[in-house]
C-alpha positions as CSV (number, residue, x, y, z in Angstrom):
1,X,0.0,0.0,0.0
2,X,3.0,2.3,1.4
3,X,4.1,1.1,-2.0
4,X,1.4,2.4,-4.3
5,X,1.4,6.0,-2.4
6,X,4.6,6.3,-3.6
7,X,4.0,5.8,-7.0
8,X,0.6,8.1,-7.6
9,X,2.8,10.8,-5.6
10,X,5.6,10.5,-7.9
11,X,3.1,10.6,-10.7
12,X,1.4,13.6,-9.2
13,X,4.7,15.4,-9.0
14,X,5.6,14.6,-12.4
15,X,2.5,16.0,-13.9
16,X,2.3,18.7,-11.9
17,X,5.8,19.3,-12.9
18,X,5.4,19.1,-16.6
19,X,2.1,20.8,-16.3
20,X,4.2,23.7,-14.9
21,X,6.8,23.7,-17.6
22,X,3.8,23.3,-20.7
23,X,1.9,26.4,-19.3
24,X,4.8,29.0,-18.3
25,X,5.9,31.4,-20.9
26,X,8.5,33.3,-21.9
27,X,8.8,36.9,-20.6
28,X,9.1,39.5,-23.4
29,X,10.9,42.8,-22.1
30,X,10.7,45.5,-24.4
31,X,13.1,48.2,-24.6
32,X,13.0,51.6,-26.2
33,X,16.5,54.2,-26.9
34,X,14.5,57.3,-28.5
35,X,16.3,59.1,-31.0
36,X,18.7,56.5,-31.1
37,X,20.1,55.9,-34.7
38,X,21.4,53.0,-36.3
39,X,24.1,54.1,-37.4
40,X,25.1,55.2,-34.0
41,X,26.4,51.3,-33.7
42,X,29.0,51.4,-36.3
43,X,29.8,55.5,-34.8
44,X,30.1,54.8,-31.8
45,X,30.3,51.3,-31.0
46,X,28.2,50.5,-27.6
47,X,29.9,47.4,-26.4
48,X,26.9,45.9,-24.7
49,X,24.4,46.5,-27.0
50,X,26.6,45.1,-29.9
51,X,27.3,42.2,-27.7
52,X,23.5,41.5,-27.5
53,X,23.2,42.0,-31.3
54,X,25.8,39.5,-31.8
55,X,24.4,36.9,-29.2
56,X,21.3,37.6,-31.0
57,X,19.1,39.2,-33.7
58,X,19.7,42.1,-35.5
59,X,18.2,44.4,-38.7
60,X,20.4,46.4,-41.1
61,X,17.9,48.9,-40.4
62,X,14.3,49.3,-38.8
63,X,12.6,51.8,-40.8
64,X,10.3,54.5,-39.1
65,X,7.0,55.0,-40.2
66,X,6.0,58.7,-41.5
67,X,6.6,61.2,-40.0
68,X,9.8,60.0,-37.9
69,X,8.3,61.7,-34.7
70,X,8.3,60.2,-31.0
71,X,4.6,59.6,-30.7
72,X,3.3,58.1,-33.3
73,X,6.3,55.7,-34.1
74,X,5.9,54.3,-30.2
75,X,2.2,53.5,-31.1
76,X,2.9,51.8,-34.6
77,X,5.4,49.5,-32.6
78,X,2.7,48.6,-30.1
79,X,-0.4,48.4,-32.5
80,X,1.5,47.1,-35.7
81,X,-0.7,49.7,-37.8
82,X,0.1,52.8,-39.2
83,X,-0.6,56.3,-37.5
84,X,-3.4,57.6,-39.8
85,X,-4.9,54.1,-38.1
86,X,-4.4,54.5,-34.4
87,X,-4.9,58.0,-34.2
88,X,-1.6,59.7,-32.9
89,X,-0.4,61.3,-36.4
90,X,2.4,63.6,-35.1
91,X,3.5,65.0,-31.7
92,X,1.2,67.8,-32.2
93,X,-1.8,68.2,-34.9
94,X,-5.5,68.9,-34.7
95,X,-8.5,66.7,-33.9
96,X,-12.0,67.8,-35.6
97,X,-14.3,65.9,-33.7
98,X,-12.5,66.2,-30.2
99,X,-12.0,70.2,-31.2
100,X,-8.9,70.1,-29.4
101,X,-5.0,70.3,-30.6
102,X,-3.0,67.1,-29.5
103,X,-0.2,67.4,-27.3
104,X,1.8,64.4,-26.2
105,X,0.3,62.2,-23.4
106,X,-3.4,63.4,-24.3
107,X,-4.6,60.2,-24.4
108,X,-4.7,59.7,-20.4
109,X,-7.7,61.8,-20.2
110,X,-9.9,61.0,-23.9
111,X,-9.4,57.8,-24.8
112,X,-10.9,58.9,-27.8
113,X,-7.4,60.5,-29.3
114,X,-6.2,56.4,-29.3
115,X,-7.9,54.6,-31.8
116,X,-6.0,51.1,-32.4
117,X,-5.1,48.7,-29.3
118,X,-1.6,49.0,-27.9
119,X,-0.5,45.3,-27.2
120,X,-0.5,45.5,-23.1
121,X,-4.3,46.0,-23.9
122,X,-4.9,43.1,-26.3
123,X,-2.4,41.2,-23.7
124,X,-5.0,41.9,-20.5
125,X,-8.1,41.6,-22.9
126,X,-6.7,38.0,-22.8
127,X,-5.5,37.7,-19.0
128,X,-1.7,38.3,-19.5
129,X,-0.1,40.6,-17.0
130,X,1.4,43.9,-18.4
131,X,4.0,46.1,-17.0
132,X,4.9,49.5,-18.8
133,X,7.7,51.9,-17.1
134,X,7.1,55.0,-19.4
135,X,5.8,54.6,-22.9
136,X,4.1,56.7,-25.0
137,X,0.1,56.5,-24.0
138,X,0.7,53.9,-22.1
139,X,-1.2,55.8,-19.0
140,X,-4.6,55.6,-21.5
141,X,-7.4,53.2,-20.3
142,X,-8.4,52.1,-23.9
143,X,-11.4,49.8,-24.4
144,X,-11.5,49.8,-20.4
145,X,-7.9,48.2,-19.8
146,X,-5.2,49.8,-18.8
147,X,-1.7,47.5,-18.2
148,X,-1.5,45.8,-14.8
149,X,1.2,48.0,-13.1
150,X,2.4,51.4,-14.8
151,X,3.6,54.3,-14.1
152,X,2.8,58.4,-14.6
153,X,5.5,59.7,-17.2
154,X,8.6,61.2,-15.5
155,X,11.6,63.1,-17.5
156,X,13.5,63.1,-14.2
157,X,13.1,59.3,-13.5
158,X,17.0,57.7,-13.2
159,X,17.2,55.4,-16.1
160,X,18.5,52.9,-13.7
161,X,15.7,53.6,-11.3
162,X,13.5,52.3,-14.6
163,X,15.9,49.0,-14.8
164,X,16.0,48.1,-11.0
165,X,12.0,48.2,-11.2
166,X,11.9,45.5,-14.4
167,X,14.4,43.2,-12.5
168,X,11.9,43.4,-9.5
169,X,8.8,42.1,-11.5
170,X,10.8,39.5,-13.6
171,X,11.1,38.1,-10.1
172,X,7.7,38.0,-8.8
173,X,5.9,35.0,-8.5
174,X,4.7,33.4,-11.9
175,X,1.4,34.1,-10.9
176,X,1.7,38.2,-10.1
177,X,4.8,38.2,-12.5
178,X,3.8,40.3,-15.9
179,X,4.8,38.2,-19.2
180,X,5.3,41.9,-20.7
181,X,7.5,44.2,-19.5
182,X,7.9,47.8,-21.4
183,X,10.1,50.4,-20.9
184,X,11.5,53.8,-22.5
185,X,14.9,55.9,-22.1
186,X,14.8,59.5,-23.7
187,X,18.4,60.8,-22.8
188,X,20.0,59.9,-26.2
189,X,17.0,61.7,-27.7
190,X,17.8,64.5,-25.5
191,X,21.7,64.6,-26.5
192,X,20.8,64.7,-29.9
193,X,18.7,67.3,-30.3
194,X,20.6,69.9,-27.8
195,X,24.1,69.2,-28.9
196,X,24.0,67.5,-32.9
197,X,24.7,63.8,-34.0
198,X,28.6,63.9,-33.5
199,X,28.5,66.1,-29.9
200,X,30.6,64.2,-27.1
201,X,27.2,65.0,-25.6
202,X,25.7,62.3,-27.4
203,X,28.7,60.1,-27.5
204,X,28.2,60.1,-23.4
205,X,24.6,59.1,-23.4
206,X,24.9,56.0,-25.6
207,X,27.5,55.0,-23.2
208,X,25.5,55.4,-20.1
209,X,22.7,53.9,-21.8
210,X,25.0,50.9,-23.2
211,X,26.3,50.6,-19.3
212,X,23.0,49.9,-18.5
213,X,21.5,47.2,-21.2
214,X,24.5,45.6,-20.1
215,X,23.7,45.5,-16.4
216,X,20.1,44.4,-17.3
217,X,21.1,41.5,-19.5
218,X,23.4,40.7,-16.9
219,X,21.2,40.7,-13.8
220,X,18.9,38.5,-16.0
221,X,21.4,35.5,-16.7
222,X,22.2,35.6,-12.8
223,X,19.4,36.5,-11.0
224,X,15.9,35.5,-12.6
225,X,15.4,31.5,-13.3
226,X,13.2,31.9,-15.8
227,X,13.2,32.2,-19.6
228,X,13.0,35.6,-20.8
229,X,13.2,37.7,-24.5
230,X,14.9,41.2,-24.4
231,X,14.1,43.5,-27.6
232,X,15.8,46.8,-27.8
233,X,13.9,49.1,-30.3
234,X,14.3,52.5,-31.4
235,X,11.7,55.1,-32.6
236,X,13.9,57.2,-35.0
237,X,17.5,58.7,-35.6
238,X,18.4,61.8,-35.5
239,X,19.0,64.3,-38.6
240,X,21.8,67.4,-38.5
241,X,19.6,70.7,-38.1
242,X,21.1,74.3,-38.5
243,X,19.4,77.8,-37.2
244,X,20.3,79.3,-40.5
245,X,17.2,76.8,-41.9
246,X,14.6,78.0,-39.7
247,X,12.0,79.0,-41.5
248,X,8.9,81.5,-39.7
249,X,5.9,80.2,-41.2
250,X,4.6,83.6,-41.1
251,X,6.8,84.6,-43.5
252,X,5.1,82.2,-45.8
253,X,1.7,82.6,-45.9
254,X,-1.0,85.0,-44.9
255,X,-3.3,84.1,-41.8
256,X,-6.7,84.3,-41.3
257,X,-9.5,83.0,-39.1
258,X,-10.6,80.1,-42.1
259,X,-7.3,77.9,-41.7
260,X,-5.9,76.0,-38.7
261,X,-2.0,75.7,-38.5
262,X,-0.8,73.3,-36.6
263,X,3.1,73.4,-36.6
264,X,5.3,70.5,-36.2
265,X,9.1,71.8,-36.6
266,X,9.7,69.1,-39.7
267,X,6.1,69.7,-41.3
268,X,3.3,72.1,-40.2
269,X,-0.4,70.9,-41.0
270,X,-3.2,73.0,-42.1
271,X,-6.6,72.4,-41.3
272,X,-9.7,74.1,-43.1
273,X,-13.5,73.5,-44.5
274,X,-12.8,76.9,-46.9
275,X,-11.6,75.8,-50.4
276,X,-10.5,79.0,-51.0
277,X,-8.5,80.0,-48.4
278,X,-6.3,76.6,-49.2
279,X,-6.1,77.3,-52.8
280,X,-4.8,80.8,-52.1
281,X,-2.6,79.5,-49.4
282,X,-1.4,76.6,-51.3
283,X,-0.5,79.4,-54.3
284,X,1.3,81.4,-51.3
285,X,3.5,78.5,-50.8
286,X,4.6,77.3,-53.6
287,X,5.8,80.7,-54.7
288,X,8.6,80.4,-51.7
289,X,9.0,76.5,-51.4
290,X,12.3,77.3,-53.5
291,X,14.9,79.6,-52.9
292,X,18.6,80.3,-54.9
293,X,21.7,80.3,-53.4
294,X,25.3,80.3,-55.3
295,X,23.4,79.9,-58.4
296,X,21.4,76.9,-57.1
297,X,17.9,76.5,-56.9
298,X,17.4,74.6,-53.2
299,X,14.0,72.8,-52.5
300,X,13.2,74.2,-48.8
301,X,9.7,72.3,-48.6
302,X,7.0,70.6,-50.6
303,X,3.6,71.5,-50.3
304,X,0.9,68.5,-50.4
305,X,-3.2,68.1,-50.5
306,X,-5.3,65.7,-48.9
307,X,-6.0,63.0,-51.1
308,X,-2.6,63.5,-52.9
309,X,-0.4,62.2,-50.2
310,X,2.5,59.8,-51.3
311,X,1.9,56.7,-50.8
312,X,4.0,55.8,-48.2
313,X,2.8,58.0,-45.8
314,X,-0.6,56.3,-45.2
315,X,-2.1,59.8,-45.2
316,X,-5.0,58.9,-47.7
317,X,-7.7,57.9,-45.0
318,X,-11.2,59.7,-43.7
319,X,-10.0,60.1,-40.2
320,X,-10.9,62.6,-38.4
321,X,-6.8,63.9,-37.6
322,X,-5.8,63.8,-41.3
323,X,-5.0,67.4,-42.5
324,X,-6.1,69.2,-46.2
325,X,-2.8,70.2,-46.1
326,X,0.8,68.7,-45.2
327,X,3.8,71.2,-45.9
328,X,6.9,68.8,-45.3
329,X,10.8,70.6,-45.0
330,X,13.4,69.1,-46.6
331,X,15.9,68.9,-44.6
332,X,18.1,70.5,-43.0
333,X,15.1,73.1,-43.2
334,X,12.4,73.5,-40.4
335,X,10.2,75.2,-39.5
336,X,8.9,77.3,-36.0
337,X,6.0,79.9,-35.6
338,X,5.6,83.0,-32.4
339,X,9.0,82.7,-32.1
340,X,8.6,79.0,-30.7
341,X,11.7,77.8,-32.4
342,X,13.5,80.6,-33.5
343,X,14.9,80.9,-29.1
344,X,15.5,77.4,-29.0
345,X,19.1,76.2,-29.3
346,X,18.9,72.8,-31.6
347,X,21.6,70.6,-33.5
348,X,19.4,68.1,-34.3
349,X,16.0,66.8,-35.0
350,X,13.9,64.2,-36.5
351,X,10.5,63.9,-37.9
352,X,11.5,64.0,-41.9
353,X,10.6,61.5,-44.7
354,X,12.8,58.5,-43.4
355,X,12.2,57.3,-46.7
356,X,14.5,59.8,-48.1
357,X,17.2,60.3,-44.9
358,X,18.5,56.7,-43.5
359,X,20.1,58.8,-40.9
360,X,16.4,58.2,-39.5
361,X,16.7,55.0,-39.4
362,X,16.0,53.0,-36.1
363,X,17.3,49.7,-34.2
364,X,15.9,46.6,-33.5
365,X,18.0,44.1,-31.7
366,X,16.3,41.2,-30.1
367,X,18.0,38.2,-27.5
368,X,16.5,35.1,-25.6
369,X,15.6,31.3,-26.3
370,X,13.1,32.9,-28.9
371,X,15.9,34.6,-31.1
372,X,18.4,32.4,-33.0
373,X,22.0,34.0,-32.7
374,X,24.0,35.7,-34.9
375,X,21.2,36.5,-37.5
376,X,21.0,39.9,-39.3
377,X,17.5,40.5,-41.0
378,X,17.1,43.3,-43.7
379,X,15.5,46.1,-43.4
380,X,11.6,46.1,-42.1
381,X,9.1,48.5,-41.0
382,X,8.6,49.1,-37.0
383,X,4.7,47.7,-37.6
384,X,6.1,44.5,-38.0
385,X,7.0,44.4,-34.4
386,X,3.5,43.9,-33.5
387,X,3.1,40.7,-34.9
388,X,6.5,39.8,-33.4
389,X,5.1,40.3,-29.8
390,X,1.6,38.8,-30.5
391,X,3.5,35.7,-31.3
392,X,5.7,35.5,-28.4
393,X,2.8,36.2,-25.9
394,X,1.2,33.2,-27.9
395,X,-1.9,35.8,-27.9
396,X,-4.9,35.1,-30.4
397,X,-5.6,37.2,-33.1
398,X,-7.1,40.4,-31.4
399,X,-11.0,40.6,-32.2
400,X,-11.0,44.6,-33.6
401,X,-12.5,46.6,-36.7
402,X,-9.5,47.5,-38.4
403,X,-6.7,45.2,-40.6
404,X,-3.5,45.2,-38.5
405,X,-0.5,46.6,-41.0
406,X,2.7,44.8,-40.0
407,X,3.2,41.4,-41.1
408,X,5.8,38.7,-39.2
409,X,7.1,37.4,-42.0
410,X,10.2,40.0,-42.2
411,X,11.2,38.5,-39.0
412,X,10.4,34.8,-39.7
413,X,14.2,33.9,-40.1
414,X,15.2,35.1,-36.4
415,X,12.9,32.5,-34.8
416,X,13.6,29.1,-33.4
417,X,10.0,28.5,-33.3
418,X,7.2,29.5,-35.8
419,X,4.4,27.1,-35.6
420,X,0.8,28.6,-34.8
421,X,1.7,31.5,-37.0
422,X,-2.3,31.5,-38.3
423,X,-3.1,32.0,-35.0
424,X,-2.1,35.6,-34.6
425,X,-3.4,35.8,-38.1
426,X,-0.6,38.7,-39.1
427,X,1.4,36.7,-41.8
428,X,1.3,37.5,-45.7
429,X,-1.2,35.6,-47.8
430,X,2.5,34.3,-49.6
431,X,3.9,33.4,-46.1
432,X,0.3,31.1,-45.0
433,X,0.8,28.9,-47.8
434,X,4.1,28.4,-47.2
435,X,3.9,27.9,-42.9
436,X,4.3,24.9,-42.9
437,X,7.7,24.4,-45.2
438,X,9.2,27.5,-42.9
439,X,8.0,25.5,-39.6
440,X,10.4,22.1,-41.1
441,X,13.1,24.6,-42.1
442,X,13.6,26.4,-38.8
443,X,13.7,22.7,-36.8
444,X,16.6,21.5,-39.1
């Protein structure tokens, strides 16, 4: 009898054991460097973070969605769609059925600015625990969920302050423990801007920055005994400004009460329901989108209308935040109004056509038992990260009214595992037919 007991105990601990192991999942952490350029890697050569691309994953480039601005690049990397689709279309522009202008971190009081679900919310909506430590919007209850733990933005917050607080819930319980983990560092952002691209300034911040990927990584091989992915993203690079490029867009065009102007520093947006008054300010614009110098004619800006967007941009929608008019600098042209710019010191900025400056160009570097090693993927778009996340959360397609943009299969060759890809449902029609070849490949 004694016997028997012994074995169904042993049993029982074996199941529950294995029962354990089947359920738990990986933690994904992600990380975000704003303003943090790829070519910054080969510049200035961050030890850590290039040891972590070379234990790991890397692209040759993550491209920024249009325009390269803080905002609405953060929410394309959580939603996977473009901004036109979840709402947040620049840093600033102007919302006609809200009637208000949009400044950054709106979304905590009208939910309404947000109009695409973040991933921590899809995540909840399907009982995963989320943690967020600063990221764009991430203070927004959207469709009634807001992440498990989070925190009020806080420029002042130490950066290491940010990583001591992700080691602590990597080591709660697996029951309290969040499977996501988010997180955002803006001093490389702030470097760049104030002091230029080649500034010892910025040179500095990397470093500080690098010090501390490395002590994150590092505290997670010794200290947490569970498996967990790290993926360090960026939102943009950083392009060379000068003062001497500053252009008052008073000196462009005539105001009056008929047109809104809502001035982002790389483009400004006009907003109006008179015809004429765009027509005549259109004509106003083009006449000085040009100027001569040393017997050169130099393209300052380009003046678009709704409806004639480029491609690219995703512009071409009926929402509510798209402008009648777009007038995008060329850089190193910019643009201030009342004096906004004109007093402030800058070396550097972002928000151009990345399409047309790789200097805007982003990182993605990913590490973990998810990630093969060694592996450099081309170039892809930051929606495509979306899909990436929704697959290592092993969430289910998320049950919402739009199509999700970014598609996985960019990012197929830095898996070890890809089966239940049609779950998520964010693969190419080209990639479903082919799942199943991709799933023998990457077992070989």
């Amino acid at each position: 009898m004694k016997y028997i007991n012994f074995v169904l105990v042993c049993i029982f601990i074996t199941f529950s054991s294995c029962t354990q192991n089947r359920v738990e999942k990986n933690t994904v952490v992600l990380l975000s460097i704003d303003g943090f350029a790829h070519d910054y890697l080969s510049k200035y050569m961050p030890e850590n973070i290039l040891k972590m691309a070379n234990e790991g994953v890397q692209t040759k480039g993550l491209k920024p969605v249009f325009p390269s601005k803080t905002f609405p690049n953060h929410l394309s990397i959580v939603t996977g769609v473009y901004p036109a689709k979840h709402g947040i279309i620049h840093n600033q522009f102007y919302h006609s059925i809200i009637k208000q202008k949009y400044q950054m971190g709106k979304g905590k009081y009208d939910e309404r600015w947000l109009t695409a679900l973040p991933i921590w919310t899809i995540a909840e909506q399907q009982d995963v625990k989320t943690a967020i430590y600063f990221w764009p919007e991430s203070e927004a209850e959207i469709a009634g969920y807001r992440p498990t733990h989070f925190y009020e933005y806080n420029e002042s917050t130490p950066n290491n302050v940010r990583i001591n607080q992700i080691i602590n819930w990597l080591k709660l319980p697996q029951k309290k423990r969040p499977q996501f983990i988010a997180s955002y560092f803006s001093t490389v952002d702030t470097a760049g801007h104030k002091y230029g691209v080649d500034s010892p300034q910025v040179k500095q911040a990397i470093k500080d920055i690098d010090t501390l990927i490395g002590e994150l990584n590092q505290r997670i091989a010794q200290e947490i005994d569970h498996d967990v992915d790290v993926i360090l993203v960026s939102d943009h690079g950083m392009a060379k400004i000068e003062q001497t490029h500053a252009i008052d867009i008073d000196s462009l065009i005539t105001q009056n009460n008929k047109i809104r102007i809502v001035n982002g520093e790389t483009q400004f947006f006009i907003y109006s329901n008179d015809e004429k008054s765009l027509n005549d300010t259109r004509t106003q614009l083009l006449k000085s989108a040009s100027v001569s110098a040393n017997n050169k004619t130099q393209t300052r800006f380009k003046v678009y209308s709704k409806g004639n967007y480029p491609e690219h941009w995703h512009y071409d929608t009926n929402s509510v935040v798209i402008p009648d008019m777009v007038v995008d600098a060329i850089a190193p042209y910019n643009f201030y109004k009342d004096k906004v710019y004109s007093n402030e010191h800058k070396e550097g900025t972002h928000g151009y056509d990345s399409k047309f400056n790789k200097e805007l160009n982003a990182i993605f570097i990913a590490k973990g038992p998810s990630f093969k090693q060694g592996v450099v993927v081309d170039e892809f778009e930051n929606i495509d990260i979306f899909p990436l996340l929704m697959h290592l959360l092993k969430l289910d397609k998320p049950s919402v009214d739009y199509e999700v943009d970014g598609k996985i299969d960019s990012l197929i060759p830095a898996l070890n595992e890809t089966t239940n890809l049609e779950r998520i449902g964010l693969e190419s029609n080209d990639l479903k037919s082919n799942v199943l070849e991709l799933e023998k490949q990457a077992k070989k």
